[in-house]
TORPA-4810 file (N, C-alpha, C, O; in nm, 3 decimals):
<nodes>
NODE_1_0.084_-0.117_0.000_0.000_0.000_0.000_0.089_0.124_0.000_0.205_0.124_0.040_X
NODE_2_0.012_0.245_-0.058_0.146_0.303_-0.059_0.126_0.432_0.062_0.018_0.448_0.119_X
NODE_3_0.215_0.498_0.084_0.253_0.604_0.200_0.134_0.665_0.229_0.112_0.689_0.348_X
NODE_4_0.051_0.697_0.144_-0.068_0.817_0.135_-0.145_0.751_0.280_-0.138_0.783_0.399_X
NODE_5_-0.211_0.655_0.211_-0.262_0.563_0.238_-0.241_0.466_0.379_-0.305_0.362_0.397_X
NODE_6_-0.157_0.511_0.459_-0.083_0.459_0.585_-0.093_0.561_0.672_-0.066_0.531_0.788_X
NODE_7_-0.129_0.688_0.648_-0.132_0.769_0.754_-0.217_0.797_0.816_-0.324_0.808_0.756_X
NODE_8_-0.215_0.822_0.951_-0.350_0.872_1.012_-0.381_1.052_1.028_-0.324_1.154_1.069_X
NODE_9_-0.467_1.024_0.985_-0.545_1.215_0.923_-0.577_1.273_1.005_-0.573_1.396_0.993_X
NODE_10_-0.637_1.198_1.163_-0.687_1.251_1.243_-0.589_1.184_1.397_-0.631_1.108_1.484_X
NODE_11_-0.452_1.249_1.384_-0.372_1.108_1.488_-0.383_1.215_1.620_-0.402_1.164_1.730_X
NODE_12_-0.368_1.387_1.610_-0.392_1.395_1.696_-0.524_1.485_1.759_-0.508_1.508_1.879_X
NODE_13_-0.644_1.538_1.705_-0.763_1.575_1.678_-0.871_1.482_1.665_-0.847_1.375_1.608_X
NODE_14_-0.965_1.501_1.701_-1.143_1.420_1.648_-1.180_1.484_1.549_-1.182_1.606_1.561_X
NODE_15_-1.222_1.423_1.419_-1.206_1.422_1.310_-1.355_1.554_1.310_-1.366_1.638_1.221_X
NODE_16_-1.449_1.541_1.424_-1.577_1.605_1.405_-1.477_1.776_1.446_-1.496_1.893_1.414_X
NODE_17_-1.388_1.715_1.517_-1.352_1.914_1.597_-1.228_1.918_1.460_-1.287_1.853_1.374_X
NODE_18_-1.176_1.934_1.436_-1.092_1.923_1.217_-1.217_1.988_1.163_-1.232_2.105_1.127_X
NODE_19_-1.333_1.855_1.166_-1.378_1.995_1.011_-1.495_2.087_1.111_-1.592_2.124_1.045_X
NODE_20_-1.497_2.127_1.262_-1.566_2.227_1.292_-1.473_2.389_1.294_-1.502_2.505_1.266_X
NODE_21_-1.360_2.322_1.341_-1.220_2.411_1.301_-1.264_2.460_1.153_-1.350_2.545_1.128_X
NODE_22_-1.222_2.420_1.103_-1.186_2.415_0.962_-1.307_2.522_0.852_-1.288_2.618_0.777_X
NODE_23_-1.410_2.458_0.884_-1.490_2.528_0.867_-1.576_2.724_0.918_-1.663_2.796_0.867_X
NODE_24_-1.514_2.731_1.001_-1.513_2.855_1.084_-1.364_2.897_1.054_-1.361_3.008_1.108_X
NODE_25_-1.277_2.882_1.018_-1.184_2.901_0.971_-1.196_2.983_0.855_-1.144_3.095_0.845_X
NODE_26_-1.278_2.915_0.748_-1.310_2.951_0.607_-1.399_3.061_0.615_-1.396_3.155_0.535_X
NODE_27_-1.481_3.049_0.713_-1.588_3.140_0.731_-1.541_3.326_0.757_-1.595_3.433_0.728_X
NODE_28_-1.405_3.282_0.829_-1.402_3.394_0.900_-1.254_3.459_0.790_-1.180_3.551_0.827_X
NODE_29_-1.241_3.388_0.662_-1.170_3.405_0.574_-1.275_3.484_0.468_-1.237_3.551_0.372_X
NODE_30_-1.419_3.459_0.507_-1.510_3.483_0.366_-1.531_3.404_0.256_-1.599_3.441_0.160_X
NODE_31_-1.460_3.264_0.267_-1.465_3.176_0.154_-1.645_3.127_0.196_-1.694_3.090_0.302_X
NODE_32_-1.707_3.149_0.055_-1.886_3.107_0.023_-1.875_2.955_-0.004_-1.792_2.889_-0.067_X
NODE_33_-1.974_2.926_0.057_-2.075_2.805_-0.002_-2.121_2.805_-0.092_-2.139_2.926_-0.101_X
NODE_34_-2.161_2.767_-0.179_-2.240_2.797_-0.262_-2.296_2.627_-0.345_-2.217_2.534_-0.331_X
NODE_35_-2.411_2.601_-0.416_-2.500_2.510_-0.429_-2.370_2.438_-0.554_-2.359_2.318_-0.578_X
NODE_36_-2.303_2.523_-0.601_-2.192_2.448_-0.687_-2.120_2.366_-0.615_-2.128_2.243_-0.622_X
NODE_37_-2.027_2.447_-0.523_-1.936_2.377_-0.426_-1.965_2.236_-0.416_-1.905_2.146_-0.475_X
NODE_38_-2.057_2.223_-0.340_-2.124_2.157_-0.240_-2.165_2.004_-0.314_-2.148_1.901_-0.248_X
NODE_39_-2.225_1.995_-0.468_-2.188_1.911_-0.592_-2.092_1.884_-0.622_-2.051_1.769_-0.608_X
NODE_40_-2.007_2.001_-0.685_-1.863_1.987_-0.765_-1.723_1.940_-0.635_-1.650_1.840_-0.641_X
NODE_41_-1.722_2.028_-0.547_-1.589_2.017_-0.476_-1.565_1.862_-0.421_-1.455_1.811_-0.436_X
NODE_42_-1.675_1.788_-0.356_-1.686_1.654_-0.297_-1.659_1.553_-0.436_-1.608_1.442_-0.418_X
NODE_43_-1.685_1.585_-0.534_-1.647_1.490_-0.658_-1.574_1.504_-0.743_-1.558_1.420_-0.832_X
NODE_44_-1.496_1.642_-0.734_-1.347_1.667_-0.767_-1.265_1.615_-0.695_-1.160_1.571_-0.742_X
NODE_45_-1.300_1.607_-0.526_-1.218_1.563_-0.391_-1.193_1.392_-0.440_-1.084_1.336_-0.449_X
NODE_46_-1.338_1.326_-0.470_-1.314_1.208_-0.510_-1.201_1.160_-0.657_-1.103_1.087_-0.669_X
NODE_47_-1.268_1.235_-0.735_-1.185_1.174_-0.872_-1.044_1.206_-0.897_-0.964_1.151_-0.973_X
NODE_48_-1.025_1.334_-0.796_-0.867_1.355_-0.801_-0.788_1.227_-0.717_-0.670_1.207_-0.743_X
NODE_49_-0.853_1.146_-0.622_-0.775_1.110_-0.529_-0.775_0.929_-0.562_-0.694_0.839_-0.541_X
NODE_50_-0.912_0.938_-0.624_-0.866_0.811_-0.754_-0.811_0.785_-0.874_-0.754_0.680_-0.901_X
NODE_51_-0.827_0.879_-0.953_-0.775_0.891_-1.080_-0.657_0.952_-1.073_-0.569_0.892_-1.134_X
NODE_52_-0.624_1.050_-1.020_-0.517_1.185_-1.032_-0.389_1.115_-0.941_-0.272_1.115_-0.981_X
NODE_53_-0.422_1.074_-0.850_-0.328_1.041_-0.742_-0.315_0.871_-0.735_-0.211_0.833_-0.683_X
NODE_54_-0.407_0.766_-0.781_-0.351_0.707_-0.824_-0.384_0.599_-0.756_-0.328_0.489_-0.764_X
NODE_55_-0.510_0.637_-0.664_-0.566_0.558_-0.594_-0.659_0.408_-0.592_-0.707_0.324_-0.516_X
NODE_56_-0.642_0.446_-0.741_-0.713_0.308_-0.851_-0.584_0.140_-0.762_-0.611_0.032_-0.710_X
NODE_57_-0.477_0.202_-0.787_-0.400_0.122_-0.772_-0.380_0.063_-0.640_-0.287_-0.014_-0.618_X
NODE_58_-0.478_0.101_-0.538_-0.454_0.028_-0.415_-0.583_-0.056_-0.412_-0.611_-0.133_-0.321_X
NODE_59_-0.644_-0.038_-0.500_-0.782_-0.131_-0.505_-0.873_-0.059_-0.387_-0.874_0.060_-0.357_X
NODE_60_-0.954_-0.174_-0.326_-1.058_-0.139_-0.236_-1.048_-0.041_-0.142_-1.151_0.017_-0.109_X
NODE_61_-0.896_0.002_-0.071_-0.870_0.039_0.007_-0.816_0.190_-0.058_-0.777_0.263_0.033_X
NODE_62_-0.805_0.253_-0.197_-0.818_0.329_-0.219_-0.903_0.401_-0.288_-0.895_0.515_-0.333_X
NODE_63_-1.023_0.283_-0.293_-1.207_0.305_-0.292_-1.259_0.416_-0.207_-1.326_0.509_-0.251_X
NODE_64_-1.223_0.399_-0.084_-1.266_0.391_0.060_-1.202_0.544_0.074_-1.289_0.624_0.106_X
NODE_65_-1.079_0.601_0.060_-1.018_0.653_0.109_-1.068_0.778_-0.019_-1.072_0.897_0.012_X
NODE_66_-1.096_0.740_-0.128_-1.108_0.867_-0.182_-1.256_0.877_-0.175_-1.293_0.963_-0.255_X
NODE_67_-1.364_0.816_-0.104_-1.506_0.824_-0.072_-1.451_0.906_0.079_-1.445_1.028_0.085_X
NODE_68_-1.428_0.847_0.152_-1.397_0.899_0.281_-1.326_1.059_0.234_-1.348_1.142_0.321_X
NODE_69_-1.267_1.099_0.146_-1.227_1.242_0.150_-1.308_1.340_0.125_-1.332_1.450_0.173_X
NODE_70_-1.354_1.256_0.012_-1.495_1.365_-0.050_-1.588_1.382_0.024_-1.654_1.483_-0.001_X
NODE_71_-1.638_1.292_0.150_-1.708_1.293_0.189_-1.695_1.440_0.344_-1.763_1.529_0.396_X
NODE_72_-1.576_1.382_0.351_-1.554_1.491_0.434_-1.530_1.682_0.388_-1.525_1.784_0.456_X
NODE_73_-1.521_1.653_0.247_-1.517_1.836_0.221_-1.686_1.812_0.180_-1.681_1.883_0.080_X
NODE_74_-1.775_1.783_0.181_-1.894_1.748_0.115_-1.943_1.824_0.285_-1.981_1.941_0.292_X
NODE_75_-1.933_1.740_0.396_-1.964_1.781_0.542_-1.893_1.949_0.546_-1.960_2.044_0.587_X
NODE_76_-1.741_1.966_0.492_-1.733_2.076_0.554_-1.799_2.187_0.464_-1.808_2.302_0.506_X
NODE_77_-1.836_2.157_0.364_-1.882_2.264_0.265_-2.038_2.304_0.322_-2.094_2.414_0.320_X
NODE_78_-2.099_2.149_0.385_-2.260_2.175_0.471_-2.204_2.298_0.539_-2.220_2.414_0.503_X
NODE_79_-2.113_2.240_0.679_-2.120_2.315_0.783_-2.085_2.455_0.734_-2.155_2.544_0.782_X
NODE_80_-1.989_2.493_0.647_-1.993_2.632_0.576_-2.083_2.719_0.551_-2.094_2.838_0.582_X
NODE_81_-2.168_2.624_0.468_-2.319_2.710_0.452_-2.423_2.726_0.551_-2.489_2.830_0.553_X
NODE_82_-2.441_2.649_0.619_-2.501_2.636_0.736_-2.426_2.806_0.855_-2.494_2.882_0.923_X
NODE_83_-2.307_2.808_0.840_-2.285_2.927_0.938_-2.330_3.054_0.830_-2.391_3.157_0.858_X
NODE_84_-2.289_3.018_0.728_-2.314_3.180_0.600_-2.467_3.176_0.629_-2.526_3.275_0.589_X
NODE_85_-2.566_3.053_0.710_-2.660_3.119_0.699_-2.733_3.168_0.812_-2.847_3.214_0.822_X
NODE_86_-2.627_3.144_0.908_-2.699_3.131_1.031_-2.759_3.022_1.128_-2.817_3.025_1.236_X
NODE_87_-2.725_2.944_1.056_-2.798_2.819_1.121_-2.750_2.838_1.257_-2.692_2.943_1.285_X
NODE_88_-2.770_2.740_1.354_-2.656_2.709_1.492_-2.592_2.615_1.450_-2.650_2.535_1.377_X
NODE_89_-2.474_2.598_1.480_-2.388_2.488_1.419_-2.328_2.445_1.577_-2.257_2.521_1.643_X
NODE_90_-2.353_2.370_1.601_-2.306_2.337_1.770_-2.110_2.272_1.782_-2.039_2.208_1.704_X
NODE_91_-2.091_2.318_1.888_-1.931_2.299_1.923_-1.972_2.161_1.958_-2.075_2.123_2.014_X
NODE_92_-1.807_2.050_1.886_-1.830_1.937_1.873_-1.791_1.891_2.059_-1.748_1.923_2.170_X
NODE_93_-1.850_1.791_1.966_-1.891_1.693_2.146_-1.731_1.665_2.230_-1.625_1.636_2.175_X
NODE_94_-1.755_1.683_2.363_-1.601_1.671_2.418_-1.576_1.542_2.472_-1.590_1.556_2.593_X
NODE_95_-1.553_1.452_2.452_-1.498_1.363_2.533_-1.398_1.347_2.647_-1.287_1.399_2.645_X
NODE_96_-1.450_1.263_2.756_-1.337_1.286_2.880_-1.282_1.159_2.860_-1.345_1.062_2.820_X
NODE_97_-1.163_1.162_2.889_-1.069_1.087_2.884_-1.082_0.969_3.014_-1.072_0.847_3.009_X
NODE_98_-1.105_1.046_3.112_-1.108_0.990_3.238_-1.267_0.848_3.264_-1.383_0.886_3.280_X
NODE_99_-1.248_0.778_3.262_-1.365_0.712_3.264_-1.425_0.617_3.415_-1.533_0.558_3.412_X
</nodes>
């Protein structure tokens, strides 16, 4: 398998507080949502990361990984529009360590 593909994305963050970051990030940059994005960017995210990068070649496991990417700018492009509109967008859930 190759390098891409071995790393962990979320080794030291929760993947929900990444794209709540991330997203308020953009927001407070002025980057829009918009009904294009939100289609196009999640299936550019995909086909670049199978086709472009080469992900064909790990088989199933680089199925997964370029669904799992798109899927995640697909969420952060929601939560984007969702603050451009006001929605409430709630601070992600905290987990205690201590149990």
């Amino acid at each position: 398998m190759r390098k891409e593909c071995d790393r962990n994305l979320y080794a030291d963050d929760d993947a929900s507080d990444n794209l709540w970051r991330e997203s308020r990030r953009f927001d407070a940059r002025g980057k829009r949502a918009t009904l294009a994005k939100l289609v196009l960017a999640p299936a550019w995210r995909f086909w670049r990361g199978l086709l472009l990068r080469g992900g064909f070649r790990d088989g199933w496991h680089g199925l997964v990984y370029a669904y799992v990417r798109a899927n995640y700018v697909r969420q952060k492009t929601i939560m984007l529009w969702m603050l451009q509109q006001g929605q409430p967008v709630s601070d992600p859930p905290r987990h205690d360590d201590a149990r």
